[in-house]
C-alpha positions as CSV (number, residue, x, y, z in Angstrom):
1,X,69.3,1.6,-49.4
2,X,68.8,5.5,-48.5
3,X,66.0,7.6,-46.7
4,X,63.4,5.5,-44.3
5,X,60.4,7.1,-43.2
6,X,58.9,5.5,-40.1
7,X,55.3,6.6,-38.9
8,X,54.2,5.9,-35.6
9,X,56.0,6.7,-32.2
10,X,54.8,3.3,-30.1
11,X,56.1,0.4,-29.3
12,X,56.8,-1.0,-32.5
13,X,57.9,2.5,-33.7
14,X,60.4,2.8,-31.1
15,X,61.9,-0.8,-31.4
16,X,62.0,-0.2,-35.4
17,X,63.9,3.0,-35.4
18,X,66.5,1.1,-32.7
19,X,66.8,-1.6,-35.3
20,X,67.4,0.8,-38.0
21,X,69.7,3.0,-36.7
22,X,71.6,-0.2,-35.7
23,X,72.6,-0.4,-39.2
24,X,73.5,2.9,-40.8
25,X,75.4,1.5,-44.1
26,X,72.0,0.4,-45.2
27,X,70.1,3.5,-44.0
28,X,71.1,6.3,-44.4
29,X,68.9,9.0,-43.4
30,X,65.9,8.2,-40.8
31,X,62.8,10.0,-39.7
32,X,60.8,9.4,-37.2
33,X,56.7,10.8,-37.5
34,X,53.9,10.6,-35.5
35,X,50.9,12.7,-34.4
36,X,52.8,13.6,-31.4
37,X,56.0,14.9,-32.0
38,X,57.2,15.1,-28.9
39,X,57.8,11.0,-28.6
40,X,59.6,11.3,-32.0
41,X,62.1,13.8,-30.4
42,X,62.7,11.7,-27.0
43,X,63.1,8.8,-29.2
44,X,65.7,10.9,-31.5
45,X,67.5,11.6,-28.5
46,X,67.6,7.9,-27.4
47,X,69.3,6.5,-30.7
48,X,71.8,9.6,-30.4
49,X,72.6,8.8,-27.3
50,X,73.1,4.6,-27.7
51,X,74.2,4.8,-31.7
52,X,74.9,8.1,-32.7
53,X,72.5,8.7,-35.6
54,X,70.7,11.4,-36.3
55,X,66.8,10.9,-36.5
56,X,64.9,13.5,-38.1
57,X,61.2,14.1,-36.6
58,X,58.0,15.4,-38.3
59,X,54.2,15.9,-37.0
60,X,52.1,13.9,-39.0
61,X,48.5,12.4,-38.9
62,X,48.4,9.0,-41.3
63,X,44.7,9.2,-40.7
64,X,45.0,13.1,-42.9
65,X,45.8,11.6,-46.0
66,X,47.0,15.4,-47.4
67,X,49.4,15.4,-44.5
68,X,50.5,12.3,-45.0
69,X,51.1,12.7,-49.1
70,X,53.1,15.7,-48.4
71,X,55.2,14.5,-45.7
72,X,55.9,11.6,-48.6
73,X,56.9,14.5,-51.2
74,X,59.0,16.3,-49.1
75,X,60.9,13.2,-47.2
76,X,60.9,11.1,-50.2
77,X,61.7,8.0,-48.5
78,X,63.0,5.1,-50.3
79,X,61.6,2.6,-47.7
80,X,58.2,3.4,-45.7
């Protein structure tokens, strides 16, 4: 499948970028983004540690819908 962007560093964020990393011959590139980017890099560090994947981590603010756009352009996801 490719590039997944995930937004949100919660709960749900957290559990979804587990699942994901679980199964790197359908993703192949994941990144992690919240408004605090400091969860996203724990969390990065977690799935290295337990799967080996690399998670990439931005900054972003899905309420700033600029932010958000150009996070979108540069990442271009295939899966959001």
């Amino acid at each position: 499948m490719g590039k997944v962007l995930i937004i949100g560093a919660g709960g749900v964020g957290t559990v979804v970028v587990h699942k994901v990393a679980q199964n790197p011959d359908v993703f192949t590139e994941i990144m992690l983004a919240s408004r605090t980017k400091s969860k996203c890099d724990v969390i990065a560090a977690d799935v290295k540690a337990r799967y080996g994947v690399d998670v990439k981590t931005a900054l972003v603010d899905a309420d700033v819908v600029p932010e958000l756009v150009a996070l979108l352009h540069d990442y271009n996801p295939v899966l959001l």
